[in-house]
C-alpha positions in Angstrom: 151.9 285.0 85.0 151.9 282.6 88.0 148.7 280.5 88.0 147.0 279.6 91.5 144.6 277.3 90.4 143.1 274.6 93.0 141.0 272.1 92.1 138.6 271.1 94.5 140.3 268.2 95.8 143.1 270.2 96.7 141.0 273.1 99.0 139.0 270.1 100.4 142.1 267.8 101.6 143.5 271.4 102.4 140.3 272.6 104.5 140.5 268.5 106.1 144.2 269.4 107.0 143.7 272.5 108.3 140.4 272.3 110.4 141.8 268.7 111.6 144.8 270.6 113.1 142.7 273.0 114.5 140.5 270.8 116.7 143.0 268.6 117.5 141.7 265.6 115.1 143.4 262.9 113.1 142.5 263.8 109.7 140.6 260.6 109.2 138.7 261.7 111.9 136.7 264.4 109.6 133.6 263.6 107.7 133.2 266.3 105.0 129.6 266.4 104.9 129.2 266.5 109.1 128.6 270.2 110.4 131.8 271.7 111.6 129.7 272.8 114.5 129.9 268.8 115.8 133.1 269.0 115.7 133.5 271.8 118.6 134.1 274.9 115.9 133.2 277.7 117.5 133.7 281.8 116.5 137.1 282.0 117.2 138.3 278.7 115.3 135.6 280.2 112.4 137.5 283.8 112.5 140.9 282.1 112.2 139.8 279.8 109.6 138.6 282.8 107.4 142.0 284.2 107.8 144.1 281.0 107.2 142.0 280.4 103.4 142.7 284.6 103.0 146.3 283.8 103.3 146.5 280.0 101.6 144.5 280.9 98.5 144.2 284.7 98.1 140.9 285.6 98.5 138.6 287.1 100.7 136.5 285.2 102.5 133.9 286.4 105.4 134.6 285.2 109.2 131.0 283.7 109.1 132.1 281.0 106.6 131.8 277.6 108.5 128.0 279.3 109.5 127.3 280.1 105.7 129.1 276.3 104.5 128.8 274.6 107.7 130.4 271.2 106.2 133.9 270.9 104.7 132.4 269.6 101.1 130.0 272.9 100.7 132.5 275.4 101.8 135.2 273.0 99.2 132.3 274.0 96.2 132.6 277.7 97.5 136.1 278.4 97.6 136.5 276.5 94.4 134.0 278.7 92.4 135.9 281.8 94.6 139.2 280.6 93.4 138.1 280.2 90.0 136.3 283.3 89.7 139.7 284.8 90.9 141.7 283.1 88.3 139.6 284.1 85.3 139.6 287.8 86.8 143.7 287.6 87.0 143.9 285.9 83.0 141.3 288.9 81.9 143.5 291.2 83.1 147.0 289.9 82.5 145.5 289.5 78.7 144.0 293.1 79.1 147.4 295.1 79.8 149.7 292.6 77.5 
């Protein structure tokens, strides 16, 4: 069994990386607790940052996201608890058929 843990430093420097690249930013440039809103994010950067977490960290994740964790450090917490909750899920069941 291959584990796909994350700790929450990785998804946030991850979510900086990634929404930093998507407005056209310097990393350094993003302040975790600001609204992705102020930054310009609008539905279609939202939609393909859903998609981009589906594909980095396997899980599914709404399009309304940024509206539901509008700052990089609350939508960090979520899809740290999501990843875990996905973990634990994947050990119970590995353990279940073994």
């Amino acid at each position: 069994m291959v584990s796909r843990y994350y700790s929450k430093e990785i998804i946030k420097d991850w979510l900086v990386g990634n929404i930093a690249a998507m407005i056209k930013k310097n990393k350094n440039e993003i302040n975790i607790s600001a609204p992705l809103a102020d930054y310009g994010l609008d539905s279609i950067h939202a939609v393909g940052l859903s998609g981009d977490i589906e594909q980095k960290f396997n899980i599914h994740v709404d399009p309304t996201i940024a509206w539901d964790y509008p700052t990089i450090l609350q939508m960090s917490e979520y899809l740290y608890s999501k990843t875990l909750q996905q973990e634990v899920h994947t050990i119970c069941v590995h353990q279940a058929v073994s």
